[in-house]
C-alpha positions in Angstrom: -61.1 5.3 -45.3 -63.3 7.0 -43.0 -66.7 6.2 -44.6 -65.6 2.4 -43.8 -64.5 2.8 -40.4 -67.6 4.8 -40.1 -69.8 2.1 -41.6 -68.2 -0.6 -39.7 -68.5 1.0 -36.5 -72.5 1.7 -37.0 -73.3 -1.6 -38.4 -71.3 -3.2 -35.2 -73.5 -1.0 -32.6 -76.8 -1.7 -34.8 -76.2 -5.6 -34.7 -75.2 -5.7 -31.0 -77.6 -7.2 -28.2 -78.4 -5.9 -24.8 -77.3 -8.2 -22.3 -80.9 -9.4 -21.3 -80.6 -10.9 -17.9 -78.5 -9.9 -14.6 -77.1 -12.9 -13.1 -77.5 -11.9 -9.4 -75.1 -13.9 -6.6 -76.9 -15.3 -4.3 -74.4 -15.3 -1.6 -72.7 -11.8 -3.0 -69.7 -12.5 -3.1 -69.2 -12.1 -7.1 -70.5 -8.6 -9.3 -73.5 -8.9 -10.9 -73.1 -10.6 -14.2 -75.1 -9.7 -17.2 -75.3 -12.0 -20.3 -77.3 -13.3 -23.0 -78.3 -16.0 -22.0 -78.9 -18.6 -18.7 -77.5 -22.0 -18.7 -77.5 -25.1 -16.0 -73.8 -23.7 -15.3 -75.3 -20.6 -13.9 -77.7 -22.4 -11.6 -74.3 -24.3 -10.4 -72.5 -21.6 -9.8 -75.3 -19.8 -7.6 -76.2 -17.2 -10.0 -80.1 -16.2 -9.1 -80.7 -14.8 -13.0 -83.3 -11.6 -13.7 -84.4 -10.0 -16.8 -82.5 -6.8 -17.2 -85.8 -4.7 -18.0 -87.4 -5.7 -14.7 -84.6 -5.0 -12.4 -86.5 -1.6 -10.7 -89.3 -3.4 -10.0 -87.6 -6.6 -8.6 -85.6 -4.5 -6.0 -89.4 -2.7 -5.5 -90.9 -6.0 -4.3 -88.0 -7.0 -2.4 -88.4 -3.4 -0.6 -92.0 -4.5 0.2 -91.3 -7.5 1.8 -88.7 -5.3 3.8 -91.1 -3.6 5.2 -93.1 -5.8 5.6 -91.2 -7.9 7.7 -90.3 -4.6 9.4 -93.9 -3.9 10.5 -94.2 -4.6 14.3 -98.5 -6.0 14.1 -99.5 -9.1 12.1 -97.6 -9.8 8.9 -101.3 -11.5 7.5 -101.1 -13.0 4.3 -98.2 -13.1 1.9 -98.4 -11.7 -1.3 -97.4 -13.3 -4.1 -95.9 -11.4 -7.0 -94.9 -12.9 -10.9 -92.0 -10.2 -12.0 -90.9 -11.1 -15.6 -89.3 -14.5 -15.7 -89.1 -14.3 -11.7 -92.1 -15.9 -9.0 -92.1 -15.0 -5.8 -94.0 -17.2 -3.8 -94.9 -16.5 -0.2 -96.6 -17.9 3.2 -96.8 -17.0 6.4 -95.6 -18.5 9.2 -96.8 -18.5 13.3 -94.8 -19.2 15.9 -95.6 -18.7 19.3 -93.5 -15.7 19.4 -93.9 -14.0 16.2 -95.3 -14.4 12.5 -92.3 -14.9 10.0 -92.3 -15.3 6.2 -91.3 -17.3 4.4 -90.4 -16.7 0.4 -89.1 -18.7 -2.2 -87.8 -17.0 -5.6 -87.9 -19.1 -8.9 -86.8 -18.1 -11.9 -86.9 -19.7 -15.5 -85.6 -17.8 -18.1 -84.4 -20.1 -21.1 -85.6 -23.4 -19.9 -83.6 -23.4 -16.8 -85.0 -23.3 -13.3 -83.9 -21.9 -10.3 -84.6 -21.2 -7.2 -83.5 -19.4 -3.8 -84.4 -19.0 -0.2 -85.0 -15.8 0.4 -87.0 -15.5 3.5 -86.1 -17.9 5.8 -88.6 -18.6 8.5 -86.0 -20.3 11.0 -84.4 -17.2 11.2 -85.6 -14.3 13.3 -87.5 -11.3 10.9 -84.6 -9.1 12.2 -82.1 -11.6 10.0 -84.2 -11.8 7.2 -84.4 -7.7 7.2 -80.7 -7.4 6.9 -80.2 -9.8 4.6 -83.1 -8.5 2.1 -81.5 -4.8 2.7 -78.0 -6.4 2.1 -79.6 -8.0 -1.3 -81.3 -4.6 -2.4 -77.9 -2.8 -2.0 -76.0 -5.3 -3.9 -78.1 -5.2 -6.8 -78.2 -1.6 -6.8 -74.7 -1.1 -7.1 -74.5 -3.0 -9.4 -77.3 -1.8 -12.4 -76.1 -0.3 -15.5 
């Protein structure tokens, strides 16, 4: 009886998949979410989906736009950065005040497409900051 609940129990935990993508909120209001797969339903629901394996260095480019925004000279060009099934894509913005950045995220992991805002250049730097910080913290708390 033991060998069987023995074998039954390995074969379960050898035939058992990772979760491969983080379903991240974008307004954080829900945990992160990790599944399978992504589906349109996801993209309705305003889940912003990352593979699980890239997660560190995700919440490492978010942390360089940080500072960057956070530097007080000339932001200069935005960088653009491909992080697994994630594209960041970047420009700079002058006003007469300041330079702001703005940064769109698209992801498309299983044939679905989505994006997010996540530099805004209406809003001041100092928004943007906090909300990037806010982001970072969310998705930290939440990594397996």
């Amino acid at each position: 009886m033991k060998f069987y609940l023995l074998f039954v129990i390995f074969f379960i935990s050898v035939n058992c998949k990772a979760q491969k993508y983080a379903l991240l909120d974008e307004h954080l209001a829900q945990p992160v979410i990790y599944a399978n797969m992504v589906t349109s339903t996801d993209r309705f629901n305003g889940f912003f989906p990352i593979e699980t394996k890239v997660l560190k260095q995700f919440i490492d480019a978010l942390a360089e736009i940080e500072n960057k925004l956070s530097s007080k000279g000339a932001l200069g060009e935005a960088k653009q950065y491909e992080i697994g099934c994630v594209k960041f894509s970047g420009r700079t913005v002058r006003l007469a005040s300041e330079e702001r950045l703005d940064y769109m995220l698209t992801s498309t992991c299983d044939n679905v497409k989505i994006t997010m805002h996540l530099c805004d250049p209406k809003m001041t730097n100092a928004s943007n900051i906090y909300f990037i910080k806010t982001w970072i913290k969310y998705i930290q708390s939440y990594i397996k």
